[in-house]
KEFIKOL-724186 format. One record per residue (C-alpha): residue number from 1; residue in one letter; x, y, z. Coordinates in pm, whole numbers, plus 32768, in hexadecimal, padded with zeros to 4 digits. Layout:
N
{site NUM,'a',{X,Y,Z}};
...
END
This chain:
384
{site 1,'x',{8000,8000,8000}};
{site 2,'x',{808E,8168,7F97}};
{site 3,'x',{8028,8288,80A7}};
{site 4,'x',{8030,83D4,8040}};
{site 5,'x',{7FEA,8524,80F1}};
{site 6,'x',{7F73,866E,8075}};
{site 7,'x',{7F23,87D1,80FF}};
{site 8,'x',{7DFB,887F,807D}};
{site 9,'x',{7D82,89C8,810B}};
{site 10,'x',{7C5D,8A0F,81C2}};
{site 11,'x',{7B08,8A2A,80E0}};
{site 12,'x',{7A3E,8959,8038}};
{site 13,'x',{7ABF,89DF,7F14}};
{site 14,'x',{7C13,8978,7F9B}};
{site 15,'x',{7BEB,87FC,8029}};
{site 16,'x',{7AD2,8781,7F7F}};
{site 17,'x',{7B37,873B,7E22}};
{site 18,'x',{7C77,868B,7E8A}};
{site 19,'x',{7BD8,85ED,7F65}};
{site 20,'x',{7AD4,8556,7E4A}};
{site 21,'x',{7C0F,8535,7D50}};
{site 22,'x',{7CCA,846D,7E2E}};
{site 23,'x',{7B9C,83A1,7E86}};
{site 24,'x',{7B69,8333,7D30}};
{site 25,'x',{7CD7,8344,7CE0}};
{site 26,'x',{7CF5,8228,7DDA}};
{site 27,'x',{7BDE,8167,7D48}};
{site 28,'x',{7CB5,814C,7C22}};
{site 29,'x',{7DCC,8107,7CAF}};
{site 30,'x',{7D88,8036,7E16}};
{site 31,'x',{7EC5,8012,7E7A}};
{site 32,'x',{7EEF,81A0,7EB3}};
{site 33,'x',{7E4D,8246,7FCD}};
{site 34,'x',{7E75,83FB,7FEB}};
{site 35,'x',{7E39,84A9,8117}};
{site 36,'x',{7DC2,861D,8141}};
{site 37,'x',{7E40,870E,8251}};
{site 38,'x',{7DDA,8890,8259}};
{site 39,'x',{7E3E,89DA,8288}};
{site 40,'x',{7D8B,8B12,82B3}};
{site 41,'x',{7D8A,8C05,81AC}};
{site 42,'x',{7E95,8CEA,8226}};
{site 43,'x',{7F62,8BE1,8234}};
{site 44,'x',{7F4F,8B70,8113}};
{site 45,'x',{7FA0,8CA5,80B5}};
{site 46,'x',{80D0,8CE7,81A0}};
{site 47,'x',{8136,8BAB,822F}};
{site 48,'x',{82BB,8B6B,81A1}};
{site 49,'x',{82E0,8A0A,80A7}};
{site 50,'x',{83F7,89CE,8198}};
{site 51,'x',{8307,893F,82C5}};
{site 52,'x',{8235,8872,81CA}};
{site 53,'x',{8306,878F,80F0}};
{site 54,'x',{83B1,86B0,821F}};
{site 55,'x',{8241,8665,825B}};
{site 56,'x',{8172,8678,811B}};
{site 57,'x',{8191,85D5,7FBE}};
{site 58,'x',{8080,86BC,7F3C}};
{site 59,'x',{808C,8844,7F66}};
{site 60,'x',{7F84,8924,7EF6}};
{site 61,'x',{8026,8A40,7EA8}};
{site 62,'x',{803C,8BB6,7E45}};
{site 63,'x',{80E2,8C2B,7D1E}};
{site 64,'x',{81BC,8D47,7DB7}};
{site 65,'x',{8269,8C37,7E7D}};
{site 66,'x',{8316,8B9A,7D2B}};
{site 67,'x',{8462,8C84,7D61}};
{site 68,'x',{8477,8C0F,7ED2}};
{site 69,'x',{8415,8A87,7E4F}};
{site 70,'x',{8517,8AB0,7D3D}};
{site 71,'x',{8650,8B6F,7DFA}};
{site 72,'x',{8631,8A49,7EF4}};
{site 73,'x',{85E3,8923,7E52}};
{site 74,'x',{8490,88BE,7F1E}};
{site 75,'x',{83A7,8847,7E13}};
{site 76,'x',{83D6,874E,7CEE}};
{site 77,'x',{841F,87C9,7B87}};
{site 78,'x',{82F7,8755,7AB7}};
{site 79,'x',{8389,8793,7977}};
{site 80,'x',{846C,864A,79AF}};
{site 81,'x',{8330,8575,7A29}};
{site 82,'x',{822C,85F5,794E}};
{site 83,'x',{8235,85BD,77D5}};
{site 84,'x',{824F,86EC,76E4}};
{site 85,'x',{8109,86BE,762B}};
{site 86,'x',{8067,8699,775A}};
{site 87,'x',{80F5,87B8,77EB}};
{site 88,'x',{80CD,8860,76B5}};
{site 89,'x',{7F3C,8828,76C1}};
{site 90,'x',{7F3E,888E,7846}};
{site 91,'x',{7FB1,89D9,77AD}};
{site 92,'x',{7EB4,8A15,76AB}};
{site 93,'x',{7DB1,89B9,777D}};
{site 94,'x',{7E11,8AAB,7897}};
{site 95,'x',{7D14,8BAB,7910}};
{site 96,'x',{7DE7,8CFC,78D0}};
{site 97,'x',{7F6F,8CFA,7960}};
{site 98,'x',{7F02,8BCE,7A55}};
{site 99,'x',{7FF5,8AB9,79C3}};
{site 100,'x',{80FD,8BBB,796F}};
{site 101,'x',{810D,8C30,7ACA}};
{site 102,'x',{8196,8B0E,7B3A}};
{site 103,'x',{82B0,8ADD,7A66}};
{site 104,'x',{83F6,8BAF,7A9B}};
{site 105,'x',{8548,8B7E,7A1D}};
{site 106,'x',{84DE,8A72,791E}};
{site 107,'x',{8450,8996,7A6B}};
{site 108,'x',{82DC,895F,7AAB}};
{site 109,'x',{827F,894F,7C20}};
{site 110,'x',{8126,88FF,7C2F}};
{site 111,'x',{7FFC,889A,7B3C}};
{site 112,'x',{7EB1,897F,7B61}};
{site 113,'x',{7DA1,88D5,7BD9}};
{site 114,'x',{7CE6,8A17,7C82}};
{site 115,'x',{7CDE,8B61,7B91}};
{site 116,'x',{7C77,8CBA,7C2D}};
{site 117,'x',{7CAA,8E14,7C07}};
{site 118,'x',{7C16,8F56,7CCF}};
{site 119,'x',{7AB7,8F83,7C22}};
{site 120,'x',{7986,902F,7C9F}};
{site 121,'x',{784C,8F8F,7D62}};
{site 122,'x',{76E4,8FFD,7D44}};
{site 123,'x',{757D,8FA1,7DA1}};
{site 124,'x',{74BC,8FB7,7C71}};
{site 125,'x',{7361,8FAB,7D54}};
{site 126,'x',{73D9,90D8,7E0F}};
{site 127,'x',{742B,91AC,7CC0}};
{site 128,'x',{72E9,9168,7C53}};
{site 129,'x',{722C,91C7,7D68}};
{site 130,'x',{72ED,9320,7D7E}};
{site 131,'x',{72BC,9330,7C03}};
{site 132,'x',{740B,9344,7B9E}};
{site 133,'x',{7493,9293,7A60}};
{site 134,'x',{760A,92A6,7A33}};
{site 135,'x',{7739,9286,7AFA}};
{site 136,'x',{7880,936E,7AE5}};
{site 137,'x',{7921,92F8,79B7}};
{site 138,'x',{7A47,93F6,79FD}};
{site 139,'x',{7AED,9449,7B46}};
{site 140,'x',{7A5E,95D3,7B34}};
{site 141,'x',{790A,9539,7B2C}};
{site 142,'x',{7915,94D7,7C6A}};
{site 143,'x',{78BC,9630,7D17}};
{site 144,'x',{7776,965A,7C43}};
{site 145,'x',{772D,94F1,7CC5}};
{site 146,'x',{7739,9539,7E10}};
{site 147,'x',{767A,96AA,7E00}};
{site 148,'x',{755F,95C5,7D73}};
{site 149,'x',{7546,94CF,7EA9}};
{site 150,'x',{743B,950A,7FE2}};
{site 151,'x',{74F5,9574,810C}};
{site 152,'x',{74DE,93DE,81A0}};
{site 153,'x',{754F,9346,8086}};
{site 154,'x',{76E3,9336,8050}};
{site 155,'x',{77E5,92EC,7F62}};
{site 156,'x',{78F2,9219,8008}};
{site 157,'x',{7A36,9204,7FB8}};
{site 158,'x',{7B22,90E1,805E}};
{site 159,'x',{7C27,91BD,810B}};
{site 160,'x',{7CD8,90BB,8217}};
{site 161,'x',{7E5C,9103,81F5}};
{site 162,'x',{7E92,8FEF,80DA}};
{site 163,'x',{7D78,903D,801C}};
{site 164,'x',{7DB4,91D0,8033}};
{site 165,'x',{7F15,916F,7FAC}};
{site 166,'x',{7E6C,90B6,7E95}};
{site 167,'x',{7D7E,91D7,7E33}};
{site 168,'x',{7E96,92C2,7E54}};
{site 169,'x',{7F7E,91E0,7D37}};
{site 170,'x',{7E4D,91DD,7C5E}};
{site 171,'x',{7E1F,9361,7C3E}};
{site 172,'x',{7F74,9395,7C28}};
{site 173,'x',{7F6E,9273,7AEC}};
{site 174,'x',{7E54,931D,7A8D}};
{site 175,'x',{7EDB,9465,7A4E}};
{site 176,'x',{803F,9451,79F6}};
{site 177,'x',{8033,92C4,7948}};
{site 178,'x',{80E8,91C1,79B6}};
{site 179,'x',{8245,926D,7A1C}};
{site 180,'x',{81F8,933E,7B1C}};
{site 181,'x',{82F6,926C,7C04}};
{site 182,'x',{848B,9292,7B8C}};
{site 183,'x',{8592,9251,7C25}};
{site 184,'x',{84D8,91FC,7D63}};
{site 185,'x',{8435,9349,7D5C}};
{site 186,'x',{82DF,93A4,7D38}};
{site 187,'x',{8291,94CB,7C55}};
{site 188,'x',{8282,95D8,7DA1}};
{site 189,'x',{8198,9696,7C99}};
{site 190,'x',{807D,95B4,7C4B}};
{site 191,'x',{8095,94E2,7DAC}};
{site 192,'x',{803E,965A,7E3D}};
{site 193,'x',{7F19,9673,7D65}};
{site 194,'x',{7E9E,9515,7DA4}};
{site 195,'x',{7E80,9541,7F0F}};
{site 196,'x',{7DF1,96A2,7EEC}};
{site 197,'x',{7CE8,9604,7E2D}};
{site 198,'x',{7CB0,9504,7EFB}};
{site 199,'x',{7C77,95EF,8041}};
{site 200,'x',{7B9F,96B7,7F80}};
{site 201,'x',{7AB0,9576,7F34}};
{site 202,'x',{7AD0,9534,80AD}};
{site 203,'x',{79DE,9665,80DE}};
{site 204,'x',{78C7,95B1,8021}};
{site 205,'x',{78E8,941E,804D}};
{site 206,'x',{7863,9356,818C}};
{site 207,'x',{7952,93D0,82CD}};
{site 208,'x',{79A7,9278,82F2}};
{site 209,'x',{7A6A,9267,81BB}};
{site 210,'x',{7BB7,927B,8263}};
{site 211,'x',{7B90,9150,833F}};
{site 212,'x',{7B04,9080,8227}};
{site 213,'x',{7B6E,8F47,814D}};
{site 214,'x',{7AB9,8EE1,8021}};
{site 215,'x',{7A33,8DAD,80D9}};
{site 216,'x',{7979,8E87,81FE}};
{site 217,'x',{7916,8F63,80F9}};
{site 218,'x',{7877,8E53,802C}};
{site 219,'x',{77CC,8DC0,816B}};
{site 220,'x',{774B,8EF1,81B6}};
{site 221,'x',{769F,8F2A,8057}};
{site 222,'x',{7650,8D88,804E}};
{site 223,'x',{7563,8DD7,819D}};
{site 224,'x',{74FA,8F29,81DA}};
{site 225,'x',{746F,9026,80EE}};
{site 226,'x',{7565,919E,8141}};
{site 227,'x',{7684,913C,8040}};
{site 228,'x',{7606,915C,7EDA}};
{site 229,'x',{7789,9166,7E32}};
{site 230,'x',{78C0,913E,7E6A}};
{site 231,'x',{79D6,91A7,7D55}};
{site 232,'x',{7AE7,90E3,7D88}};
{site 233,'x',{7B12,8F9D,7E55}};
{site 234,'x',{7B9D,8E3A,7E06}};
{site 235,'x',{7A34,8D79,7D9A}};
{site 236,'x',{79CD,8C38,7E07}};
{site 237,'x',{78E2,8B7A,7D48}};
{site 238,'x',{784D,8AF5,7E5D}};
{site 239,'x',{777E,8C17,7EC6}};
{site 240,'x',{76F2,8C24,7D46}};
{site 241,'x',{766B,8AA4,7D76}};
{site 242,'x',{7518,8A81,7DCD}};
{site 243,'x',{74F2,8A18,7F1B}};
{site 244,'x',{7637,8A64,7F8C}};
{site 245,'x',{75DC,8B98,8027}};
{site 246,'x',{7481,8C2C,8088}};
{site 247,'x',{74B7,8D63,7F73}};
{site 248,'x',{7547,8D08,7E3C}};
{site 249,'x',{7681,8DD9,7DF8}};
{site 250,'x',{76CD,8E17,7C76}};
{site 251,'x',{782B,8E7D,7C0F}};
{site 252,'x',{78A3,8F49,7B0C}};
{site 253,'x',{79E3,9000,7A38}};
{site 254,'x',{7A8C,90EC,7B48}};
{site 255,'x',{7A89,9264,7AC8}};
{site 256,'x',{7BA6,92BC,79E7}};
{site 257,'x',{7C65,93F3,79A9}};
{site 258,'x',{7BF2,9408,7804}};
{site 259,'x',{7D5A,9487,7790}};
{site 260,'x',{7DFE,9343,77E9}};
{site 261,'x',{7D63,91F8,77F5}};
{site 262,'x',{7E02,9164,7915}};
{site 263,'x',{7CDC,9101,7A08}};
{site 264,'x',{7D40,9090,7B56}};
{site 265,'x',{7E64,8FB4,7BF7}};
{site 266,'x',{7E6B,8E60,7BEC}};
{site 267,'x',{7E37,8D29,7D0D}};
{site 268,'x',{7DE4,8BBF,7CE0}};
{site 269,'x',{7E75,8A9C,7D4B}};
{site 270,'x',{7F81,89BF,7CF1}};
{site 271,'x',{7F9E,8867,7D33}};
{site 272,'x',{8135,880F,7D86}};
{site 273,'x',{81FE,86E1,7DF9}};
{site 274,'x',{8300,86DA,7F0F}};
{site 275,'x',{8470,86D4,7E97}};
{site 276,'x',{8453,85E8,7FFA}};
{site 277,'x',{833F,84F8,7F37}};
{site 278,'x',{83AE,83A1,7F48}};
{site 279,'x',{82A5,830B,7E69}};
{site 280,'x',{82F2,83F1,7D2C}};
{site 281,'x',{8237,831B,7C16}};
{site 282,'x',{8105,831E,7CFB}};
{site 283,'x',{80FC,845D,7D4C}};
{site 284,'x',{8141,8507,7BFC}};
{site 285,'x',{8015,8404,7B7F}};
{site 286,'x',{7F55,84D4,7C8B}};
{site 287,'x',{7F85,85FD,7C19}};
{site 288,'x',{7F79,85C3,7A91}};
{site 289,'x',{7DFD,8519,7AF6}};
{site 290,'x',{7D7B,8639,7BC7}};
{site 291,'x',{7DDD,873C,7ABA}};
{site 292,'x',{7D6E,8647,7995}};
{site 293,'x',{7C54,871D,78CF}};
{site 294,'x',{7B4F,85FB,790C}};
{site 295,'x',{7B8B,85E5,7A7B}};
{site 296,'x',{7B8F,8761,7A9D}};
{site 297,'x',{7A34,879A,79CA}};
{site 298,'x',{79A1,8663,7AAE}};
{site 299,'x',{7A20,85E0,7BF2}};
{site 300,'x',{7AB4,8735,7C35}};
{site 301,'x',{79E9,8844,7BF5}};
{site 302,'x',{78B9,8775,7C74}};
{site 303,'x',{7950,8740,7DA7}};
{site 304,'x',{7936,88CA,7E2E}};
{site 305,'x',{7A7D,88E8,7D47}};
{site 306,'x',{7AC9,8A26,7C76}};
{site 307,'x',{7BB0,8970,7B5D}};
{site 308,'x',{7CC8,8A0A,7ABB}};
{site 309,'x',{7C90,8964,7970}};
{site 310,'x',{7C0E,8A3E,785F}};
{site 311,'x',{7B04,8905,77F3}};
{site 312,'x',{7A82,88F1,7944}};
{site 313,'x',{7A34,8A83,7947}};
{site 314,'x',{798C,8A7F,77C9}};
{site 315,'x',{78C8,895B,783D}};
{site 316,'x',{775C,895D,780C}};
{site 317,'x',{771C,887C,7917}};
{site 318,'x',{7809,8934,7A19}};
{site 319,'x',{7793,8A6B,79C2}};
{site 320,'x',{75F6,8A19,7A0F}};
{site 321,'x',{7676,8996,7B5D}};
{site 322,'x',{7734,8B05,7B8A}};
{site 323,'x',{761B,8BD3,7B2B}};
{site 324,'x',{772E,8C54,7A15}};
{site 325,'x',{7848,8CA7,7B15}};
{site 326,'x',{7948,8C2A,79F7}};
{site 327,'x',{78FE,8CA3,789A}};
{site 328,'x',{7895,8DE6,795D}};
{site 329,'x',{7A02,8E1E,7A11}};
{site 330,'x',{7ABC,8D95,7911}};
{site 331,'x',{7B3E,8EE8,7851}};
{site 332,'x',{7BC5,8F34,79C3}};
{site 333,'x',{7C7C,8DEE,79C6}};
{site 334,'x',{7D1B,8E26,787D}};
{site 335,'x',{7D9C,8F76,78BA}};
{site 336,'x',{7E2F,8F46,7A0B}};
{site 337,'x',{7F64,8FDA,7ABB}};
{site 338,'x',{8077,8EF1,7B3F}};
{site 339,'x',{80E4,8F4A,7C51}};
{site 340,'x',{828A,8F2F,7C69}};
{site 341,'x',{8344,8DF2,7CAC}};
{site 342,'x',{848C,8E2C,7D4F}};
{site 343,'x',{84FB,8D87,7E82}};
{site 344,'x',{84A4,8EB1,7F72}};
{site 345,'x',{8361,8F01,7EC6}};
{site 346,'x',{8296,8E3F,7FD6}};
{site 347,'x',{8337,8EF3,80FB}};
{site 348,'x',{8326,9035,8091}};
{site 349,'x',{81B1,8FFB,802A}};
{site 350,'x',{8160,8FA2,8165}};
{site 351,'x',{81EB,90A5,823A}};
{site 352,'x',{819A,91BF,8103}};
{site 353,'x',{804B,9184,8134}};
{site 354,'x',{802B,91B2,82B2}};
{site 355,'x',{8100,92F7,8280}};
{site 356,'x',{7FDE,9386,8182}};
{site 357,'x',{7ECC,92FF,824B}};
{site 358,'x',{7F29,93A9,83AE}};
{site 359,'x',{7FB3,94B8,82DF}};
{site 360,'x',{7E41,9505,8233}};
{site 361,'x',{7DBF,94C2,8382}};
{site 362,'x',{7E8D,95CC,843C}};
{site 363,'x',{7E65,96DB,831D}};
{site 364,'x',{7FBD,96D2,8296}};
{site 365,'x',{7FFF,979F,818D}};
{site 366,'x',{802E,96B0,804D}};
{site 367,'x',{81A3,975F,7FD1}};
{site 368,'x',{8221,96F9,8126}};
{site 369,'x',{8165,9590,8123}};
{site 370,'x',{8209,955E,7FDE}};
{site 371,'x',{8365,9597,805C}};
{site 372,'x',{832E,94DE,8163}};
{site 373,'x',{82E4,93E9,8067}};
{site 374,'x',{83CF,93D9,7FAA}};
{site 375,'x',{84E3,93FA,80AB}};
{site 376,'x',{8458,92C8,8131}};
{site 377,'x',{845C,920B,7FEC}};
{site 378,'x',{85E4,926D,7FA9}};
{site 379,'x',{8600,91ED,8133}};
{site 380,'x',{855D,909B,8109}};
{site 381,'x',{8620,9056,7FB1}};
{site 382,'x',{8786,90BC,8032}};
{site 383,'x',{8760,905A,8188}};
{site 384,'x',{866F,8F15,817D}};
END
């Protein structure tokens, strides 16, 4: 009997489909038995490679962590497991950047089984009873949205310290494309207008913003009836399933800034092997199943999953069960910002975004918060 362990983070949308994969993986192959642990959210987020791979053969993982995987050899090169034309279809079927995030320097770290972006949340029975028809297609739409809202019903942003740094990254991509970070410096210039902009939607949207992730934000809208949109969050299909919660929640593109057309920055999950793994064949068979295009468009996406294979998210079948959540968030997955990959990336992304979050909270101006900023970012690459 093969064991193997995996760690999965802490949703439905995060344990459930492996779960079901491995389940019916094991089925196949009886002799193979796969084992879920979780983390929470954070994290997954947060949580260095270095504590999992003594323990775990699987790691769900983030993309920013590939400079940190690949500097110090913790997860297994794919590209010498996997073959090319199977690698090569993983690629064409990727929703947006989501396979190419987790290759650098000619290694691939992880497969994408889970494909997300930052995309905007609505409920469609709410607009209609206040008689309103579109959503802000473009960022300066926004402030007409909100003038056009009774005085208990909010727009809600999710502002928690990891999620304000992910809003931030998209306006900045947003305005000034996709290098607005060189030579581990963020453009002072546009990062001060991003976070002015941001404080001045802070006026308008639900005072809880700032302590808010996208999950709280979308239980909030799943059960009570004050939150009628929210602009930019990571989705969950979950809340857009029938059932799931007791309002259906319907997601949608993110606005955009209409001179460029990067939309928002990228998540998802990848699906990586322990350079530790002592059952290699087994475990790269894992992986190759649960990102296979059938198992992704069936066992995976029916099993609370939200796939990262481009069949699975054009799928009729997927997409009746979703009330639409794919084909209507795809143009956000395709245009997505990557975030960096270097080794320090992590680190600094983690303690960046506390340093914007207390710093909005306190009133700091934004031309100091950015050198702050970036001081800290020189700091964290030079210094570790």
């Amino acid at each position: 009997m093969i064991q193997l362990k995996g760690i999965a983070w802490d949703h439905p949308r995060g344990y459930e489909p492996l779960i079901a994969c491995s389940k019916e993986f094991s089925k196949r192959n009886p002799h193979v038995q796969i084992e879920w642990d979780i983390r929470s959210l954070k994290e997954f987020g947060d949580m260095p490679i270095e504590d999992l791979i003594g323990k775990y053969d699987f790691i769900t993982i983030d993309h920013p962590y590939m400079g940190q995987a690949d500097a110090n050899n913790l997860l297994l090169d794919l590209k010498t497991q996997i073959p090319s034309d199977v690698l090569a279809m993983h690629s064409e079927q990727s929703v947006g950047p989501s396979f190419e995030s987790y290759n650098l320097n000619n290694q691939l770290y992880a497969l994408p089984v889970d494909a997300a972006a930052l995309i905007g949340a609505y409920r469609k029975d709410m607009l209609l009873n206040l008689g309103l028809n579109n959503l802000p297609e473009n960022r300066a739409d926004l402030f007409d949205f909100y003038k056009k809202l009774p005085s208990d019903i909010f727009v809600a942003w999710a502002l928690y310290p990891t999620d304000f740094w992910c809003v931030f990254l998209t306006i900045c991509a947003q305005e000034a494309g996709r290098d607005f970070i060189k030579n581990y410096t963020i453009n002072k210039d546009v990062g001060v207008s991003a976070l002015d902009e941001i404080k001045r939607h802070l006026e308008f949207i639900h005072p809880e913003s700032m302590n808010w992730n996208p999950i709280q934000i979308l239980d909030k809208m799943g059960a009570g009836d004050d939150i009628v949109y929210s602009p930019y969050l990571f989705g969950y299909t979950n809340y857009s399933r029938k059932g799931y919660a007791k309002n259906l929640v319907y997601f949608t593109n993110s606005p955009i800034n209409p001179k460029h057309h990067i939309s928002t920055i990228l998540g998802g999950v990848g699906l990586a092997i322990s350079a530790n793994c002592k059952e290699v064949q087994t475990a790269v068979d894992f992986v190759s199943f649960a990102a296979h295009p059938d198992v992704q468009e069936d066992v995976y996406t029916s099993a609370a999953g939200q796939p990262g294979n481009l069949s699975a998210w054009t799928s009729k079948t997927n997409n009746e069960l979703c009330s639409d959540f794919f084909v209507n968030t795809l143009k956000t997955m395709e245009n997505a910002y990557v975030r960096p990959q270097h080794p320090m990336w992590n680190s600094f992304q983690e303690q960046g975004a506390h340093l914007l979050h207390e710093g909005v909270l306190k009133k700091v101006e934004s031309v100091s918060l950015m050198k702050q900023l970036n001081e800290l970012y020189q700091s964290v690459v030079h210094h570790g």
